[in-house]
N, CA, C and O atoms as a CHARMM CRD file, in Angstrom:
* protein
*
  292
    1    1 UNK  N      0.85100  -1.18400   0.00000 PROA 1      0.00000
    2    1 UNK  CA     0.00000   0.00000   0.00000 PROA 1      0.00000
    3    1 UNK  C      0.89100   1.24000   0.00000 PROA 1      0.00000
    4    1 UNK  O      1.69400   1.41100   0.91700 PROA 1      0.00000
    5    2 UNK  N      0.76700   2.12100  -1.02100 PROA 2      0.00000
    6    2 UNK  CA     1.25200   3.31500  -1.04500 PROA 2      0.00000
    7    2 UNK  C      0.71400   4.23700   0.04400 PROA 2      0.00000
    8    2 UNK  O     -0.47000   4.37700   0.35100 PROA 2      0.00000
    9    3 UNK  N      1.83400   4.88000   0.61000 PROA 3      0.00000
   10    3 UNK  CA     1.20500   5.79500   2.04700 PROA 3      0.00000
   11    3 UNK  C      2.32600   6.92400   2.07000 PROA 3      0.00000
   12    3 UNK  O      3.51200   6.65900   1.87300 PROA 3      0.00000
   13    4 UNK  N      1.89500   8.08800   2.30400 PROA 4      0.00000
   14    4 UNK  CA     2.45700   9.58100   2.08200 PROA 4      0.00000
   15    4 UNK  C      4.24100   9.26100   3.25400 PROA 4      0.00000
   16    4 UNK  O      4.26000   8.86000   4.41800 PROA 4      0.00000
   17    5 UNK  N      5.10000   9.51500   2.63500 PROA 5      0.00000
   18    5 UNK  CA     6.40800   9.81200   3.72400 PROA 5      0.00000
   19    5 UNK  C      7.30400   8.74000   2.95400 PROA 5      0.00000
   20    5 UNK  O      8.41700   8.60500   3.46300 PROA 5      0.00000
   21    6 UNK  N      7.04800   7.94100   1.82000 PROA 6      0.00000
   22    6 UNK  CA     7.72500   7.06000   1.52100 PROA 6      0.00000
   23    6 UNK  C      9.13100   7.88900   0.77900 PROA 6      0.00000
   24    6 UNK  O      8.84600   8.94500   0.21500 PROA 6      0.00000
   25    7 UNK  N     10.27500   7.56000   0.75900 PROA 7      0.00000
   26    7 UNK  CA    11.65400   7.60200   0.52800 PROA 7      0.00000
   27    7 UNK  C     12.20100   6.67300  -0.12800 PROA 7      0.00000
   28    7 UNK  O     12.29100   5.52400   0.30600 PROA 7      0.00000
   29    8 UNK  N     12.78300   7.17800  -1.64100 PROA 8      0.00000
   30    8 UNK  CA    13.55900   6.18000  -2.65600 PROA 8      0.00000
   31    8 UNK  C     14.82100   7.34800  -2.82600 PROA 8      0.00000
   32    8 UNK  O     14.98100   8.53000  -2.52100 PROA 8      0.00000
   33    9 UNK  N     15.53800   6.36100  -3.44500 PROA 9      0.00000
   34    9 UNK  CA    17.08100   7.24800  -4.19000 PROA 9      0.00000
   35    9 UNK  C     17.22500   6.82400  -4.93400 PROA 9      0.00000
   36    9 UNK  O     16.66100   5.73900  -5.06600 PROA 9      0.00000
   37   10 UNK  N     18.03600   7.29400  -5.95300 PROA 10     0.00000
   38   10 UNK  CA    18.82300   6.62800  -6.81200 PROA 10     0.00000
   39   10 UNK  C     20.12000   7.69500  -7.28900 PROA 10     0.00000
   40   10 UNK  O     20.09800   8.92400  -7.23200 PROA 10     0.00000
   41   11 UNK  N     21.47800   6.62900  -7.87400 PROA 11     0.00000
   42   11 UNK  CA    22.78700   7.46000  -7.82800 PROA 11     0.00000
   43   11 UNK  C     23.12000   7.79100  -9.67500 PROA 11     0.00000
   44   11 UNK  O     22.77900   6.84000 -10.37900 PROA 11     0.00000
   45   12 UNK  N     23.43700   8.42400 -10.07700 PROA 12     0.00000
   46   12 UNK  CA    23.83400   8.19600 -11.23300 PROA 12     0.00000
   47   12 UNK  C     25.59300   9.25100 -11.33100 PROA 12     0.00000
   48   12 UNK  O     25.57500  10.48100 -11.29100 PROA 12     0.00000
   49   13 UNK  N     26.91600   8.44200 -11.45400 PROA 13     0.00000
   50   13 UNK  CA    27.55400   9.02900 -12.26300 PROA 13     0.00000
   51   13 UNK  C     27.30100   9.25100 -13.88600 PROA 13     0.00000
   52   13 UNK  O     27.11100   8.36900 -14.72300 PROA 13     0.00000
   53   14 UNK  N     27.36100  10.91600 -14.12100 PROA 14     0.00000
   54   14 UNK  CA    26.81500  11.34200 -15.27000 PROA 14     0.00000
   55   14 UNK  C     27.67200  10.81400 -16.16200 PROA 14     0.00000
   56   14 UNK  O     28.79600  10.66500 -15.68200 PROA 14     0.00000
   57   15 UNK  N     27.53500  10.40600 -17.51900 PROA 15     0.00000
   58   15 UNK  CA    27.96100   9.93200 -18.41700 PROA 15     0.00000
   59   15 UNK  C     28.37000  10.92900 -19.30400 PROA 15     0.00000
   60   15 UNK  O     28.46100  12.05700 -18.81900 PROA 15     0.00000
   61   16 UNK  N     28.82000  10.69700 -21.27900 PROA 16     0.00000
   62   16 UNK  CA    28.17500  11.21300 -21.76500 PROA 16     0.00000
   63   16 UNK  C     26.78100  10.81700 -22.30100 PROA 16     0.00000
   64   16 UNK  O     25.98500  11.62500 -22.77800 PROA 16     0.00000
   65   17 UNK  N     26.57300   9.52100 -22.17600 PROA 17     0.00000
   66   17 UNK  CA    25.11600   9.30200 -22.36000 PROA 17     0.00000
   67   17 UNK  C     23.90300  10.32800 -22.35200 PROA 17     0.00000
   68   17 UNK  O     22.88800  10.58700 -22.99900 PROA 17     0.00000
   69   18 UNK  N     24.70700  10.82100 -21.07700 PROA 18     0.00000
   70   18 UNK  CA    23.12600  11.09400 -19.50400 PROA 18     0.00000
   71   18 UNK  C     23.48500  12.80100 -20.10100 PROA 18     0.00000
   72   18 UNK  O     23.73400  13.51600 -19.13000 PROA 18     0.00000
   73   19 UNK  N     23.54700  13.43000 -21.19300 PROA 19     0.00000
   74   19 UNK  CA    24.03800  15.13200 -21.46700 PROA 19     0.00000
   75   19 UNK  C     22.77700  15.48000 -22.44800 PROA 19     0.00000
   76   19 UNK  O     22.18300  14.97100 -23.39900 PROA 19     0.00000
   77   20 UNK  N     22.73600  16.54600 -21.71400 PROA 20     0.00000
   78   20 UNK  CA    21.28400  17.20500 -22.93000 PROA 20     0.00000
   79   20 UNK  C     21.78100  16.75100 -24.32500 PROA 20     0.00000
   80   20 UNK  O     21.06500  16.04100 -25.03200 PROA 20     0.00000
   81   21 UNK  N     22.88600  17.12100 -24.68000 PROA 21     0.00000
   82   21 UNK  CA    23.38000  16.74000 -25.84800 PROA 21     0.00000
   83   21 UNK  C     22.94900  15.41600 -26.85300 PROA 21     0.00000
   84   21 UNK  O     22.33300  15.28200 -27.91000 PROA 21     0.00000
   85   22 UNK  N     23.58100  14.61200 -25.97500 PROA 22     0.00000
   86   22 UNK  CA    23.33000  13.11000 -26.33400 PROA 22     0.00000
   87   22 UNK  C     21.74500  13.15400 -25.93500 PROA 22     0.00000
   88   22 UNK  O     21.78500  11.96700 -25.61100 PROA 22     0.00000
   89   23 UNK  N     20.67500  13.43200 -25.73500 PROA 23     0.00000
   90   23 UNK  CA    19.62200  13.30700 -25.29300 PROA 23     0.00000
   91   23 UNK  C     18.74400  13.99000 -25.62500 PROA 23     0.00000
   92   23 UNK  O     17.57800  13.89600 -25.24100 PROA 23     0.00000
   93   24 UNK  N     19.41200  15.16300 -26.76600 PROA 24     0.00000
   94   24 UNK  CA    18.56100  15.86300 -27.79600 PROA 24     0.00000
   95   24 UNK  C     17.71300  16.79600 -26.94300 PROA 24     0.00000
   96   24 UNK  O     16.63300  16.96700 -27.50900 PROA 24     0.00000
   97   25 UNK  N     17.78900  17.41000 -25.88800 PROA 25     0.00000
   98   25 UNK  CA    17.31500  18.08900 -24.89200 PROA 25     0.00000
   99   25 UNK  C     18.07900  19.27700 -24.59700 PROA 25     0.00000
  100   25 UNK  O     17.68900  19.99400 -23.67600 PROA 25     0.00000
  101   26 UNK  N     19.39100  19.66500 -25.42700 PROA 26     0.00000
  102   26 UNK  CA    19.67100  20.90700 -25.30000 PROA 26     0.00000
  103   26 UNK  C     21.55100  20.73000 -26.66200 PROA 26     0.00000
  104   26 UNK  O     21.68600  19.90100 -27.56200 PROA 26     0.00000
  105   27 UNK  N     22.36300  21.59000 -26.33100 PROA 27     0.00000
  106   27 UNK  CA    23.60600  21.43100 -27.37500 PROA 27     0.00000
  107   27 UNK  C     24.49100  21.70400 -26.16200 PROA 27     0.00000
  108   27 UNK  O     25.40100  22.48200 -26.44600 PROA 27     0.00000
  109   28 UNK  N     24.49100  21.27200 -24.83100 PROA 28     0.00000
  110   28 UNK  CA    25.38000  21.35200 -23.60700 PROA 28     0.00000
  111   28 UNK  C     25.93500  19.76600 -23.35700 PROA 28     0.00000
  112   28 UNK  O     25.41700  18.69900 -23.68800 PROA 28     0.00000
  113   29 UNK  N     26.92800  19.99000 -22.79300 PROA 29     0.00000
  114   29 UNK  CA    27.47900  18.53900 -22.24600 PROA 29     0.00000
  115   29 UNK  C     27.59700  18.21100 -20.79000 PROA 29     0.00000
  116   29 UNK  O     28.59500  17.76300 -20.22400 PROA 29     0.00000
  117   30 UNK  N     25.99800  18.60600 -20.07200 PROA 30     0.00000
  118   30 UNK  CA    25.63300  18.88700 -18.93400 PROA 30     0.00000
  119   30 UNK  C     25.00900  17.96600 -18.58900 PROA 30     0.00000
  120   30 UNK  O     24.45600  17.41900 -19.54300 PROA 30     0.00000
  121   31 UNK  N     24.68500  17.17900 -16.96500 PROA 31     0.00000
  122   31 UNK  CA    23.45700  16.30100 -17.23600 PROA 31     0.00000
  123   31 UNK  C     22.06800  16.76200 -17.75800 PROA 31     0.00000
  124   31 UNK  O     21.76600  17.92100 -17.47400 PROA 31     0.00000
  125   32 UNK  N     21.01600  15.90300 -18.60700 PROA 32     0.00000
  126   32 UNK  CA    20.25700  16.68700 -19.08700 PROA 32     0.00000
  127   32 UNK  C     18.63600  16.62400 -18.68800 PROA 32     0.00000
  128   32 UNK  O     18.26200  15.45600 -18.79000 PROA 32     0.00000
  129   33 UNK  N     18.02800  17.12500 -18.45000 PROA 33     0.00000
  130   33 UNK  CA    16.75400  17.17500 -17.83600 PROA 33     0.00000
  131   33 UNK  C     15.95800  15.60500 -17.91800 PROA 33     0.00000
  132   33 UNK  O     15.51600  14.94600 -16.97600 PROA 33     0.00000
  133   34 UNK  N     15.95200  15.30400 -19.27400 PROA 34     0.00000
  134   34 UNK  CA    15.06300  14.52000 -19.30300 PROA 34     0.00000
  135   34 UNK  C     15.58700  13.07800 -18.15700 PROA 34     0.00000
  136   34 UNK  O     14.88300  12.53900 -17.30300 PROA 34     0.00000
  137   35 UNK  N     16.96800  12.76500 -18.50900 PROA 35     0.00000
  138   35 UNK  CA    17.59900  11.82900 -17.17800 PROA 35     0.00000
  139   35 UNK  C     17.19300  12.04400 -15.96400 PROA 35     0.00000
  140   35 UNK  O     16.85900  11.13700 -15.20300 PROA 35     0.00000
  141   36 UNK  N     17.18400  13.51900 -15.61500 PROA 36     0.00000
  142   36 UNK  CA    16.82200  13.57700 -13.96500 PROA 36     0.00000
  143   36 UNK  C     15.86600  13.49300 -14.28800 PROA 36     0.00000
  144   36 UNK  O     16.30000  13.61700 -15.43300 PROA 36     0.00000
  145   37 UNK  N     14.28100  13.33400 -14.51400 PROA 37     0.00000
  146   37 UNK  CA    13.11500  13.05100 -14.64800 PROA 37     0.00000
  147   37 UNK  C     13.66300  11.62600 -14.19800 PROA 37     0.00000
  148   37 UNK  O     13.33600  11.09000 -13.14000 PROA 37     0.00000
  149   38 UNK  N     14.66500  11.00100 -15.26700 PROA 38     0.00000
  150   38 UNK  CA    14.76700   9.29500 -15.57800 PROA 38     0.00000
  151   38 UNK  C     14.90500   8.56900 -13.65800 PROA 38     0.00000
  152   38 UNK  O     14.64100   7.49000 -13.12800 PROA 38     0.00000
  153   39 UNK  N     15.39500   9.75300 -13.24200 PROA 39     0.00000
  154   39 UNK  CA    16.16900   9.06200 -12.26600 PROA 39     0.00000
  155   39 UNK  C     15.24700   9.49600 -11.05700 PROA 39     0.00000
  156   39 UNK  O     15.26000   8.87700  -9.99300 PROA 39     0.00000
  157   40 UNK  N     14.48600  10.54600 -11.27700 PROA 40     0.00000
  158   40 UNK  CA    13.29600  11.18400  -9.96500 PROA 40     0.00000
  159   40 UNK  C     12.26500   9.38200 -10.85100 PROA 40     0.00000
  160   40 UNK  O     13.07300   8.53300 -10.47500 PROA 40     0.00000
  161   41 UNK  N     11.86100   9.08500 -11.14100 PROA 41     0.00000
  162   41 UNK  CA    10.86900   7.52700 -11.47900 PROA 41     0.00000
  163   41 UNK  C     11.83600   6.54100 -10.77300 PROA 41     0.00000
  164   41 UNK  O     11.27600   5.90800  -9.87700 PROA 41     0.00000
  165   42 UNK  N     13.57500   6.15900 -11.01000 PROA 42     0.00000
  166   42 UNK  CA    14.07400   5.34300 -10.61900 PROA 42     0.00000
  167   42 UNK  C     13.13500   5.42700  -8.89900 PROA 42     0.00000
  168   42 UNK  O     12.26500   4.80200  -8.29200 PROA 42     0.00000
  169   43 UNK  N     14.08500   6.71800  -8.70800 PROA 43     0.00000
  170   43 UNK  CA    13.48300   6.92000  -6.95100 PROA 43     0.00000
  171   43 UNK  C     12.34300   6.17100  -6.37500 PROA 43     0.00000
  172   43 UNK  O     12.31400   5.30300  -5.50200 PROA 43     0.00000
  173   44 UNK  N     11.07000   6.92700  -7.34300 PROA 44     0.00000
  174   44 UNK  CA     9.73800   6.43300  -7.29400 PROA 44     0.00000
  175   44 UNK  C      9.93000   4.89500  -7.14600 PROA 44     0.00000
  176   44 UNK  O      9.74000   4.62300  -5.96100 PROA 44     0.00000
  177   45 UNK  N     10.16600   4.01400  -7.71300 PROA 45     0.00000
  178   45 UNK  CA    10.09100   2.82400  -7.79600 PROA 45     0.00000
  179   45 UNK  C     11.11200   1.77700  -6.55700 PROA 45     0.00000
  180   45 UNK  O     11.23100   0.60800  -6.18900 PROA 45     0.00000
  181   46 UNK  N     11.54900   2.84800  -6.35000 PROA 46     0.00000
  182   46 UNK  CA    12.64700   2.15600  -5.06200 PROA 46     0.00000
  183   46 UNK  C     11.83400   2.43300  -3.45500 PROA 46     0.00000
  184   46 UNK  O     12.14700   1.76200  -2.47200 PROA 46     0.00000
  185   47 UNK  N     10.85700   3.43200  -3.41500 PROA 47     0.00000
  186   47 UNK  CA    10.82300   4.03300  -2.74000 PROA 47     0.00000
  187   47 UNK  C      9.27800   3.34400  -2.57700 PROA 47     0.00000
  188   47 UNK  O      8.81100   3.53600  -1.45400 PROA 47     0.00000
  189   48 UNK  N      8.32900   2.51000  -3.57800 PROA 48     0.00000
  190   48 UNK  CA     7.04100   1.72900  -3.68500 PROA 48     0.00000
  191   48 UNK  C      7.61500   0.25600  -3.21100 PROA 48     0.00000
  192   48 UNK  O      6.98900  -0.34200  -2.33600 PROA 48     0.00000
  193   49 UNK  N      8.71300  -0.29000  -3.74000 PROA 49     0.00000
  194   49 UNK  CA     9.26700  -1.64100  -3.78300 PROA 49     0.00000
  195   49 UNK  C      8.91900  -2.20100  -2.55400 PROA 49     0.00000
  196   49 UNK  O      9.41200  -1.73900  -1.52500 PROA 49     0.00000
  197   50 UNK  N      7.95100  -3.35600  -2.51900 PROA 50     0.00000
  198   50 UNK  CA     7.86800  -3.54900  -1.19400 PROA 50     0.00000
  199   50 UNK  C      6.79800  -3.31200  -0.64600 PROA 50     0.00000
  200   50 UNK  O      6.51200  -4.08100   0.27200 PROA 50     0.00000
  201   51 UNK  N      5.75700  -2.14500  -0.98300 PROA 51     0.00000
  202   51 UNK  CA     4.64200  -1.30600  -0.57100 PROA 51     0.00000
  203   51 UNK  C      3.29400  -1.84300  -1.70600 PROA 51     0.00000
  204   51 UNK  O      2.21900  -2.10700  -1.16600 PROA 51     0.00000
  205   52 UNK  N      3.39200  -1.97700  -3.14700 PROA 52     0.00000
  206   52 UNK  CA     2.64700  -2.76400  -3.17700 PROA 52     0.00000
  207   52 UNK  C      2.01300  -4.23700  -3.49900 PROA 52     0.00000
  208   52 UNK  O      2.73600  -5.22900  -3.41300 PROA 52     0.00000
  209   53 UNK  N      0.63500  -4.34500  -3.87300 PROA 53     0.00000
  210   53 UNK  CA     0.55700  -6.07400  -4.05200 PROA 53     0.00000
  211   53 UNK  C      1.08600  -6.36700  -5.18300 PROA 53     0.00000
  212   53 UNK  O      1.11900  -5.60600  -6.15000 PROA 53     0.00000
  213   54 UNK  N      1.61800  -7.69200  -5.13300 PROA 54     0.00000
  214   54 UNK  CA     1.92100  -8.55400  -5.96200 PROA 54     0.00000
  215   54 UNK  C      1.52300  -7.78500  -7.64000 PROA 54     0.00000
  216   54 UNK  O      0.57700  -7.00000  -7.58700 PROA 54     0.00000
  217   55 UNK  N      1.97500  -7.91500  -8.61900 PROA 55     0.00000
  218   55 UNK  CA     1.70000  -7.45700  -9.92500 PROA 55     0.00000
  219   55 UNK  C      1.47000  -6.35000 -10.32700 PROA 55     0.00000
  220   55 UNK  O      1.39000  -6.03000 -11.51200 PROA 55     0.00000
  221   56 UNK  N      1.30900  -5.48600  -9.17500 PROA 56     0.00000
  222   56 UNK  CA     0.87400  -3.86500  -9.31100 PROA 56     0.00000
  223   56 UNK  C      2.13000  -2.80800  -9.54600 PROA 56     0.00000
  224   56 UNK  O      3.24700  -3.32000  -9.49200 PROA 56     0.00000
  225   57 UNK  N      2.08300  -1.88000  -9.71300 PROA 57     0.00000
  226   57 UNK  CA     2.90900  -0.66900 -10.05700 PROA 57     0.00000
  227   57 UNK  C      2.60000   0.86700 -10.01700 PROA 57     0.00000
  228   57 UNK  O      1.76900   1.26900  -9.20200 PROA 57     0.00000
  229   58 UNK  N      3.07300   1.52700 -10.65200 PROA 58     0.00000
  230   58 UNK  CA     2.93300   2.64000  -9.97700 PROA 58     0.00000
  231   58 UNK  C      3.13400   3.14300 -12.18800 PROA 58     0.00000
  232   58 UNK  O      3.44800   2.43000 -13.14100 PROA 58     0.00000
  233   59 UNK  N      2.81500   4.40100 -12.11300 PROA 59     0.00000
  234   59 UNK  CA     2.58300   4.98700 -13.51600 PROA 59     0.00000
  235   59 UNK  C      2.49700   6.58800 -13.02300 PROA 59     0.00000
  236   59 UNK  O      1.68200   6.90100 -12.15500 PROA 59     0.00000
  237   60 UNK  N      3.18400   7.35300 -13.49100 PROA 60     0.00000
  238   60 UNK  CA     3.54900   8.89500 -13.81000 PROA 60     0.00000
  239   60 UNK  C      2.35600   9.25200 -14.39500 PROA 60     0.00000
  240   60 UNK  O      2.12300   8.55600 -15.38300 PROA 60     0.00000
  241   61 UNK  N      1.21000  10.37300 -14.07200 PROA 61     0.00000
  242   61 UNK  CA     0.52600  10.97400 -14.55600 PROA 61     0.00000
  243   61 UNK  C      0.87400  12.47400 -14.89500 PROA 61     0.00000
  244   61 UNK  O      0.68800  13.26600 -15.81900 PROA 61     0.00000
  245   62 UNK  N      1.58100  12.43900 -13.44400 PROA 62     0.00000
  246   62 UNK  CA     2.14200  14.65400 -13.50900 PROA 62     0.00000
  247   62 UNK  C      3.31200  14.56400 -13.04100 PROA 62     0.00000
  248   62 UNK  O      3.49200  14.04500 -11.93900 PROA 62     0.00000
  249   63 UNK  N      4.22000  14.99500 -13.70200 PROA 63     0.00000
  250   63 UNK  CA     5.23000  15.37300 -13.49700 PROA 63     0.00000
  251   63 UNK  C      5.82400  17.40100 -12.49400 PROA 63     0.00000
  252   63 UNK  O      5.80300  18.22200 -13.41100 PROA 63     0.00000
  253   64 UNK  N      6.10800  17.90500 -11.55700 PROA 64     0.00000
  254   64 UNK  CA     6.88500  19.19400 -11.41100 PROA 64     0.00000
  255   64 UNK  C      8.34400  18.46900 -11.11600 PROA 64     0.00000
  256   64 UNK  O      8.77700  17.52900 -10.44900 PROA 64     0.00000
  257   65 UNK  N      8.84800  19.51100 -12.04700 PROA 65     0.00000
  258   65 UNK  CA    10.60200  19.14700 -11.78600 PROA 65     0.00000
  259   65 UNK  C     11.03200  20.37800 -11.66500 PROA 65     0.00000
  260   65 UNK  O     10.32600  21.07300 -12.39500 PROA 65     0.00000
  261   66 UNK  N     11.95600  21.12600 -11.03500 PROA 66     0.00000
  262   66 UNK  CA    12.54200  22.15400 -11.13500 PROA 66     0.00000
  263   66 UNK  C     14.50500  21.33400 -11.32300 PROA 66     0.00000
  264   66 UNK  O     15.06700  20.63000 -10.48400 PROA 66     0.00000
  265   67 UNK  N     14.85700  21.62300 -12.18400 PROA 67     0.00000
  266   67 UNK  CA    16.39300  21.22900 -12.90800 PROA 67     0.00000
  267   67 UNK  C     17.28500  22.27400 -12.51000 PROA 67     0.00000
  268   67 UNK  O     17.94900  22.67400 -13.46700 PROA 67     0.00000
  269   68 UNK  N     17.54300  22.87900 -11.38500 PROA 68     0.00000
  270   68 UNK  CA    18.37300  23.99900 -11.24300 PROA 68     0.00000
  271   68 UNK  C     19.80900  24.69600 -11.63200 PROA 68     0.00000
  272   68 UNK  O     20.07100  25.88700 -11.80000 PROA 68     0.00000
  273   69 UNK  N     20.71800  23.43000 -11.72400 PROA 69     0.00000
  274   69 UNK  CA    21.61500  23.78700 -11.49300 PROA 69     0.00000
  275   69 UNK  C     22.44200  22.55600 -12.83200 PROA 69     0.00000
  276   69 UNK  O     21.87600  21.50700 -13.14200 PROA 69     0.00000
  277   70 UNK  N     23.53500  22.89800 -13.32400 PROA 70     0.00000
  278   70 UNK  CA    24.47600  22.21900 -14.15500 PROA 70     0.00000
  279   70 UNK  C     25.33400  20.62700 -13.84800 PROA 70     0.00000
  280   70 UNK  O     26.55000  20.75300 -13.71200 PROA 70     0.00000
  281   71 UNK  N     25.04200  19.86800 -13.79000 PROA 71     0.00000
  282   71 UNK  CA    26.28900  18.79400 -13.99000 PROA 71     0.00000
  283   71 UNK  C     27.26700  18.21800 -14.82900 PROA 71     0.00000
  284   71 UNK  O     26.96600  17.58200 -15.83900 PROA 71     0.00000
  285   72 UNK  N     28.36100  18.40200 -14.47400 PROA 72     0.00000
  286   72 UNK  CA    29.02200  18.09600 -15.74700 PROA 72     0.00000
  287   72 UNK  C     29.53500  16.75500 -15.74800 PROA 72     0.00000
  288   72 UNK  O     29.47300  16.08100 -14.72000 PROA 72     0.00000
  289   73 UNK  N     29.96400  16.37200 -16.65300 PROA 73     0.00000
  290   73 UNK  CA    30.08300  14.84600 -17.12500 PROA 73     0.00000
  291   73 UNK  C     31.60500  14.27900 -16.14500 PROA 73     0.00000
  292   73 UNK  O     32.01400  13.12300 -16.25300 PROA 73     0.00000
């Protein structure tokens, strides 16, 4: 059962994979938005694991992200 206070993580050393660039999301070699989205769902799913029944899951309807700040590769 999903219940409000739940806590996931997830780590990513940035690649060039993981760069707006490579990810068609900007012409920087920065990490790039759409990954941290990738990796705020990893969270999600680490953070349900465990919480619900058997065969069930969890699905993104709304997304707020605020991307503040630069990472570089």
């Amino acid at each position: 059962m999903i219940t409000e206070g739940l806590h996931g993580s997830a780590d990513l050393l940035v690649g060039p994979q993981d760069t707006a660039l490579a990810l068609g999301s900007g012409d920087a070699e920065v990490l790039g938005t759409p990954r941290v989205l990738a990796l705020a769902e990893e969270a999600t799913v680490a953070a349900t694991a465990g919480e619900l029944d058997e065969g069930a899951t969890t699905v993104g309807t709304e997304v707020a992200l605020s991307h503040l700040a630069a990472s570089a590769v």
